[in-house]
C-alpha positions in Angstrom: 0.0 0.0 0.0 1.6 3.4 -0.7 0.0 5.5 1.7 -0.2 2.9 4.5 1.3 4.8 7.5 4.9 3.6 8.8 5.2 2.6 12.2 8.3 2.6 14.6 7.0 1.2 17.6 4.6 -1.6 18.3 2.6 1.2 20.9 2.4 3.3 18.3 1.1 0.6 15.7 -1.8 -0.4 18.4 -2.6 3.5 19.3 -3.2 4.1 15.4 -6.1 1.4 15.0 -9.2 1.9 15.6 -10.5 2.2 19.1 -12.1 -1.1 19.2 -9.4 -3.1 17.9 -7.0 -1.9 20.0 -7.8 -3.9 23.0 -8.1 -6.9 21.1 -4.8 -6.5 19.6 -3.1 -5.4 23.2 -4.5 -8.9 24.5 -3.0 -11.0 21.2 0.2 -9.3 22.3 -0.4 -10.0 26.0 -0.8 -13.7 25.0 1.9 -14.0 23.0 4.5 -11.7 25.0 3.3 -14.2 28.3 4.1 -17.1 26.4 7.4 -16.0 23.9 10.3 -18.0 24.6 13.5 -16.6 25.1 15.7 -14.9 22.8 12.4 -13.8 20.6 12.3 -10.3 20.3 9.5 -8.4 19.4 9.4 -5.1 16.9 7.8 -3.5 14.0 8.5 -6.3 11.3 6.5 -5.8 7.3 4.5 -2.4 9.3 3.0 -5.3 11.7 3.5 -6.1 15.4 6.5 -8.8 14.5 8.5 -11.0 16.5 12.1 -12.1 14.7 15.4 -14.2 15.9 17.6 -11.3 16.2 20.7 -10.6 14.0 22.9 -11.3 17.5 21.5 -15.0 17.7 21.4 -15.3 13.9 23.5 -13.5 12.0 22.8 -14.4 9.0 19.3 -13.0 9.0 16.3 -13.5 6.6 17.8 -15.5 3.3 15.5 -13.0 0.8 16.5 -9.9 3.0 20.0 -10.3 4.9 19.9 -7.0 6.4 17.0 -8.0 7.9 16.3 -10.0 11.3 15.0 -13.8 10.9 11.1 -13.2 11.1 8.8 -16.0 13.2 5.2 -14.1 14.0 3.3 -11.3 12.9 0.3 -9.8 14.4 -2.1 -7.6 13.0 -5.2 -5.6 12.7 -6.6 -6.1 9.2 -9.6 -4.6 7.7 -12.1 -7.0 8.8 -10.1 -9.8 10.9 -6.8 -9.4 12.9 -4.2 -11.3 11.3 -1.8 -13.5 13.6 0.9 -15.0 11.0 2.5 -18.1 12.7 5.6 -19.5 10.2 5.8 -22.6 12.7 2.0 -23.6 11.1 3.8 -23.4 7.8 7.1 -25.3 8.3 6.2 -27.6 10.6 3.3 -30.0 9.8 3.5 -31.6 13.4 2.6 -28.3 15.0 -0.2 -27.4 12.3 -1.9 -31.0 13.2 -1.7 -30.4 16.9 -3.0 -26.0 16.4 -6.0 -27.6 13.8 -7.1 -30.3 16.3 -7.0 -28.0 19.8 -8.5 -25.9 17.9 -11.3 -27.8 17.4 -11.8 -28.6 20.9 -12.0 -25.3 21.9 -13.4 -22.5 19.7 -17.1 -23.2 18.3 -16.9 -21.7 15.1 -14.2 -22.6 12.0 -10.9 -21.7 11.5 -10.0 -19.6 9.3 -6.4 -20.3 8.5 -3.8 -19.6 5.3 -0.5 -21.1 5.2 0.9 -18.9 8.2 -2.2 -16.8 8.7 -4.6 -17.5 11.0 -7.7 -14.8 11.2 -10.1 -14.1 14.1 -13.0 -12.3 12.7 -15.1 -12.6 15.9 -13.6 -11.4 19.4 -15.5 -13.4 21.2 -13.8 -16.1 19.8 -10.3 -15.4 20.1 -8.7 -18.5 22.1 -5.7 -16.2 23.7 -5.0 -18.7 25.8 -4.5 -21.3 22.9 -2.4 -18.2 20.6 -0.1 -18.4 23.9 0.1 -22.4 24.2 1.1 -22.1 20.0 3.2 -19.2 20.9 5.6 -21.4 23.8 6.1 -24.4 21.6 8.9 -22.9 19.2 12.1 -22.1 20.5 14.5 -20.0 18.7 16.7 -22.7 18.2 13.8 -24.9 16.9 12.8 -22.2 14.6 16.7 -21.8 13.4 16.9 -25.4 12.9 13.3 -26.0 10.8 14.3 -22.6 9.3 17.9 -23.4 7.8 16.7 -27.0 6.8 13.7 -25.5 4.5 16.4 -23.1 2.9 18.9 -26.6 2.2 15.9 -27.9 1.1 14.9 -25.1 -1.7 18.5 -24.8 -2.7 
């Protein structure tokens, strides 16, 4: 988007949405801040509320970007959903199995999920305490590992 406004702090990302998103996005953070393991760190990351593997514990950074920091999770209020954009869904099918099937077992309406993207349209339906179980089962060194064997892979 060319005019979309440029953020330089997650606060400032939140305070720019609409009133009545903002709490909903301040308790997606809350859940996933609770429950991010260590060395995660969380920042502006694509204009979204991001969390990356910093350049200190990877140096390499993101293979289509260098300069930038590996990303793992985006969060975001969208036009008519908020966006949370998990790459553990997407690279790990063991994880994606376990997230479809709790799930299931504890929200009463469908998921609504892209390769990385899940969307909550409905509020009252957000499982934050789920987002926070998803959000503790990658480590960074986990996410380095499935990360740098997907890029052998493609190579």
């Amino acid at each position: 988007m060319p005019n979309a406004p440029s953020f330089s702090s997650v606060e400032q990302y939140i305070a720019a949405q609409p009133e009545e998103k903002q709490l909903v996005l301040s308790q997606l953070r809350q859940a996933v801040v609770a429950n991010l393991p260590a060395g995660f760190h969380e920042c502006i990351n694509c204009n979204m509320i991001g969390y990356v593997v910093p350049h200190q514990l990877f140096p390499a950074g993101y293979h289509c970007n260098p300069e930038l920091p590996l990303p793992f999770m985006n969060l975001a209020a969208q036009k008519s959903h908020y966006g949370f954009y998990h790459m553990g869904i997407y690279a790990m099918p063991e994880l994606e199995s376990w997230f479809r099937g709790r799930y299931a077992e504890v929200v009463p309406t469908k998921l609504d999920m892209g390769k990385s993207c899940i969307r909550f349209k409905n509020p009252k339906h957000t499982p934050y305490d789920l987002i926070g179980e998803l959000v503790s089962k990658v480590s960074v060194d986990d996410w380095i590992s499935v990360y740098q064997s997907s890029i052998v892979k493609k190579t």
